[in-house]
C-alpha positions in Angstrom: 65.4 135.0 -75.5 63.8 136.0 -72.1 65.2 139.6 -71.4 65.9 140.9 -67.6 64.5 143.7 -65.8 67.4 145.7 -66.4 67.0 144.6 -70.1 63.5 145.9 -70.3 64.0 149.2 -68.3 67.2 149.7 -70.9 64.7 149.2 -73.9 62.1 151.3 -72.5 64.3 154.1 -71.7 65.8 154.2 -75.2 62.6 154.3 -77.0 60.4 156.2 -74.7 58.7 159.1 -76.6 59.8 161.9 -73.6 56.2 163.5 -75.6 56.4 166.8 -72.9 60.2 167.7 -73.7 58.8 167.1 -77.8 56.2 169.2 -77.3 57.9 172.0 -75.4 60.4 172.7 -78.2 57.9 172.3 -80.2 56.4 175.8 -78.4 60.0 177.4 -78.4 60.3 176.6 -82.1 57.2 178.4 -83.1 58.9 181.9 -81.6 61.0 181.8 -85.2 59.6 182.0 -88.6 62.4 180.1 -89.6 62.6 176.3 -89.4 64.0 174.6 -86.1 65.9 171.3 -85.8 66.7 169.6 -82.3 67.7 166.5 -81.0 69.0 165.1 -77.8 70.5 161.7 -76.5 71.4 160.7 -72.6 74.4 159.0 -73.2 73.7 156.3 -70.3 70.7 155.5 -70.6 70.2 155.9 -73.9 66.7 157.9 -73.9 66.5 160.0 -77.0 64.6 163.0 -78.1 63.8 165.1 -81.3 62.4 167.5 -83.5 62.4 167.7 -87.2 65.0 165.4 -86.6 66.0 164.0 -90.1 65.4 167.5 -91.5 68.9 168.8 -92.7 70.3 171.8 -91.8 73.4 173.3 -93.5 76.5 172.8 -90.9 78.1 175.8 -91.3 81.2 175.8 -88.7 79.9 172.3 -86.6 81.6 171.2 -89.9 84.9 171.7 -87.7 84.2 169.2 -85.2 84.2 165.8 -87.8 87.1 167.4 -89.9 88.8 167.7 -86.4 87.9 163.8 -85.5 89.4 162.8 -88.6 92.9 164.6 -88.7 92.8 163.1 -85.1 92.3 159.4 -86.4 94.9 160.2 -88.6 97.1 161.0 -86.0 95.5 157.8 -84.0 96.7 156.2 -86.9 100.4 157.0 -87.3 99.7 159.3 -90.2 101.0 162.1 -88.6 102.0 164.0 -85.3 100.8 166.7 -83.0 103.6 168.3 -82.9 103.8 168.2 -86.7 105.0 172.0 -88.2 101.6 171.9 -91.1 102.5 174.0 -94.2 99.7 176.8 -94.4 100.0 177.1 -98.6 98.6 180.9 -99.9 95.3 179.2 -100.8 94.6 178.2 -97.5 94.4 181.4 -96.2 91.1 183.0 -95.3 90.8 186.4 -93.8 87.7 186.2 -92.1 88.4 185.0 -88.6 91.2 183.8 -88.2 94.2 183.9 -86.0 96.2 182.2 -88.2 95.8 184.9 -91.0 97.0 187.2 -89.3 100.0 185.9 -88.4 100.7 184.7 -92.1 103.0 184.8 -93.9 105.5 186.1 -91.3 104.7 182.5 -89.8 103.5 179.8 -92.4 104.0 176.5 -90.2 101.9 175.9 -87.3 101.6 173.0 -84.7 98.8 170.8 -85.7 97.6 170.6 -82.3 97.4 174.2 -81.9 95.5 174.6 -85.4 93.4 171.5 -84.0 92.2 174.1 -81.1 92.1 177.5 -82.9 90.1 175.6 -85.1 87.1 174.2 -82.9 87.4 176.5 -80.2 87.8 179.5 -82.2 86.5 178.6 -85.4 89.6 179.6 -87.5 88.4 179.5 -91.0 92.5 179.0 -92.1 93.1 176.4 -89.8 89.9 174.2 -90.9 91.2 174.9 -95.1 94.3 173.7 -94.0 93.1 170.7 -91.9 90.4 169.7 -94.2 93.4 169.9 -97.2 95.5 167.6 -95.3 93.3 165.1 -94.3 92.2 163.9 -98.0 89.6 166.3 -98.2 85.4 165.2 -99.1 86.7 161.5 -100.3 88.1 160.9 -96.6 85.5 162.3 -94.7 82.4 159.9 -96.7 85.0 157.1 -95.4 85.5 158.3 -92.2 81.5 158.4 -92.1 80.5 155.1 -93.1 83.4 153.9 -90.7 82.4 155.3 -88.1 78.7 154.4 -89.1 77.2 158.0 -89.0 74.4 159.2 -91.4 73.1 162.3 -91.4 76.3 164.2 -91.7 77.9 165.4 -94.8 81.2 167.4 -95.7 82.1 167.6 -99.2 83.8 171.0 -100.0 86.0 173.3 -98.4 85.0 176.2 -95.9 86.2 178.8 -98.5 84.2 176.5 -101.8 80.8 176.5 -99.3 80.8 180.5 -99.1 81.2 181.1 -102.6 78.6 178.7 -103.2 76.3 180.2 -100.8 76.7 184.2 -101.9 76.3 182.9 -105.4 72.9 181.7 -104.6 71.4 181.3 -101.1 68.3 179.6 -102.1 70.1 177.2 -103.7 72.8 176.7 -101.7 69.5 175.9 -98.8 68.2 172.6 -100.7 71.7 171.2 -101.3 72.4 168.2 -99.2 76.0 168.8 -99.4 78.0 170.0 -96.4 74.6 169.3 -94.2 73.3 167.6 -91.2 70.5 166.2 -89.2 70.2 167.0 -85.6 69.7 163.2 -85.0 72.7 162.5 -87.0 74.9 164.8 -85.0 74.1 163.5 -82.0 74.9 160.4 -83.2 78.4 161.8 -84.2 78.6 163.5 -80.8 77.9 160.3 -79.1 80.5 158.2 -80.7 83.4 160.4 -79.9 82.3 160.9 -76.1 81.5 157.2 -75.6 84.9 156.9 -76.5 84.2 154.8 -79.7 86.0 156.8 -82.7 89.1 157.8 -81.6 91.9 156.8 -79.1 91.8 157.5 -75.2 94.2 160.1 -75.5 92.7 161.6 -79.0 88.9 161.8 -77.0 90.3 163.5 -74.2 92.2 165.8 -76.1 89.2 167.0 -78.9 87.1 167.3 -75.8 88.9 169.4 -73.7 89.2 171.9 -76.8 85.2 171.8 -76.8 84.9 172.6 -73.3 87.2 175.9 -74.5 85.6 176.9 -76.9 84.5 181.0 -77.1 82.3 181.7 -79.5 78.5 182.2 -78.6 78.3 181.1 -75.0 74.5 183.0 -75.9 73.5 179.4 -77.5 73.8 176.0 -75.7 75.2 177.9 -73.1 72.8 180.7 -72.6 70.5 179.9 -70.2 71.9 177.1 -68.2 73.0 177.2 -64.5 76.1 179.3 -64.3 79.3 176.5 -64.3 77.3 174.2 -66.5 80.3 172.6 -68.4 79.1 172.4 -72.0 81.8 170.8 -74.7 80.6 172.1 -78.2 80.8 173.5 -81.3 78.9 176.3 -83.2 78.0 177.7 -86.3 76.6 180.6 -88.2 75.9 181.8 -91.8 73.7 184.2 -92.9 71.0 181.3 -93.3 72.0 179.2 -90.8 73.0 179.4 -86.9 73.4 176.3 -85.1 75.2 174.5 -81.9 76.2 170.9 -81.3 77.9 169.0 -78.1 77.8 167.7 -75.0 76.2 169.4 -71.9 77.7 167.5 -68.6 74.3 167.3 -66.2 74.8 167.7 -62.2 73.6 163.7 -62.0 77.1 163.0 -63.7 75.6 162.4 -66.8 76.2 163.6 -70.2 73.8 164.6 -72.9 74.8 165.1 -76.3 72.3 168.0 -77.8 72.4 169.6 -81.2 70.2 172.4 -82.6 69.7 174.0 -85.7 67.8 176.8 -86.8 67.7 178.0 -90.9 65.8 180.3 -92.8 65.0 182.6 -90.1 64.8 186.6 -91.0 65.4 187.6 -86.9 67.9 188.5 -85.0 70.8 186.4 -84.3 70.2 187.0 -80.7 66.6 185.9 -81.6 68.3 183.0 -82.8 70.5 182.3 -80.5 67.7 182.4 -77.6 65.5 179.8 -79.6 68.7 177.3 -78.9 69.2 178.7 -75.4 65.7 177.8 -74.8 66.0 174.5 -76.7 69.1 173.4 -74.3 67.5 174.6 -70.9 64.3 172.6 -71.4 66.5 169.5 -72.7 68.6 170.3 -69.2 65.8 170.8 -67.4 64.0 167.2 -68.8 67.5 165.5 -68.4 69.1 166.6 -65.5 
């Protein structure tokens, strides 16, 4: 098969090595003693870009954003409703950040759409037990995975199961390959949903408007890129992990799905969270 020019210049793009953007988060990386994972992925034209790319990182709260993409198939799917009152049961409640908590158990049924959004956008640790409870738990999400053809990404316990695993023991809890991913992997997961390829018109639309809401650590993705950058994401942050994931919208009109990860750093969480500002602005920088 003879292949056109527009053929060869697609092929080329996706493969090229983009060796200056490599080696320049390469430099940022080194400002950590902890262990830095990056990729990035122009959604047009395909052009790709890592570091430590197939390393995994534990997800922490990104974990939110494929639990969300499944209760929304579900919903794609007839299963259930947006509008649907969900049950919050006494063993979905956790404390720690949460809206929801607070308001329980004066109010114990919630929208799902609004649990969808305090969940990604706010990270609410009672929505996500509740969401991950109703939507079949670890067995659905590894079938929502292979359907939707993504490696890299894992979720097989419960917010509330992963912190008591990891208090117990950190160390260990840091070479499990449970409840993990890979920056490539994300991006990959990132990419499906914003081509439009996992869920419904409506569904896409919906899950990324949320993303464009959400509050927590505009110091990350966000930090250092040109004030109104539109960034759709999703963060998270354990004691041994502190990580962002999404979609930066460039001024060309493109989109580029970027996920970082940092683990088994000692610094400061603003230390931290600079490393992935850094990342993003020389990815935007490359990119844009």
């Amino acid at each position: 098969m003879t292949l056109t020019r527009r053929q060869c210049l697609w092929a080329f793009a996706v493969t090229a090595p983009a060796s200056s953007l490599s080696d320049e988060w390469s430099r940022i990386a080194k400002s950590t003693n902890g262990v830095v994972g990056a990729a990035a992925l122009h959604l047009t034209t395909g052009q790709r870009v890592s570091l430590n790319g197939d390393e995994r990182f534990p997800l922490a709260s990104v974990c939110k954003l494929p639990i969300a993409m499944n209760i929304l198939a579900l919903v794609d799917d007839g299963k259930l409703a947006l509008d649907q009152e969900i049950e919050v049961l006494p063993g979905d409640v956790v404390r720690e950040v949460s809206d929801i908590a607070e308001r329980w158990p004066a109010q114990r049924r919630f929208p799902l759409n609004e649990m969808i959004e305090l969940m990604v956008a706010h990270s609410d640790n009672t929505a996500v037990e509740t969401v991950f409870r109703i939507g079949g738990g670890a067995p659905a999400m590894a079938a929502r995975f292979r359907q939707w053809k993504v490696d890299g990404v894992r979720v097989d316990r419960s917010e509330r199961q992963c912190g008591n695993d990891r208090h117990r023991d950190p160390k260990a809890f840091l070479k499990d390959p449970r409840d993990t991913g890979t920056p490539n992997g994300t991006v990959h997961l990132l990419a499906g949903l914003f081509r439009g390829e996992v869920l419904s018109k409506s569904s896409t639309q919906r899950l990324v408007e949320i993303m464009k809401s959400t509050t927590t650590f505009p110091t990350r993705l966000k930090g250092l890129l040109p004030p109104g950058t539109i960034v759709a994401h999703k963060t998270g942050t354990i004691n041994v992990s502190t990580n962002d994931s999404g979609v930066i919208f460039l001024p060309s009109g493109g989109q580029l799905a970027i996920s970082v990860y940092v683990k088994e750093s000692t610094q400061p969480d603003a230390e931290k969270d600079r490393v992935i500002a850094r990342i993003a602005r020389a990815a935007f920088d490359y990119f844009g």
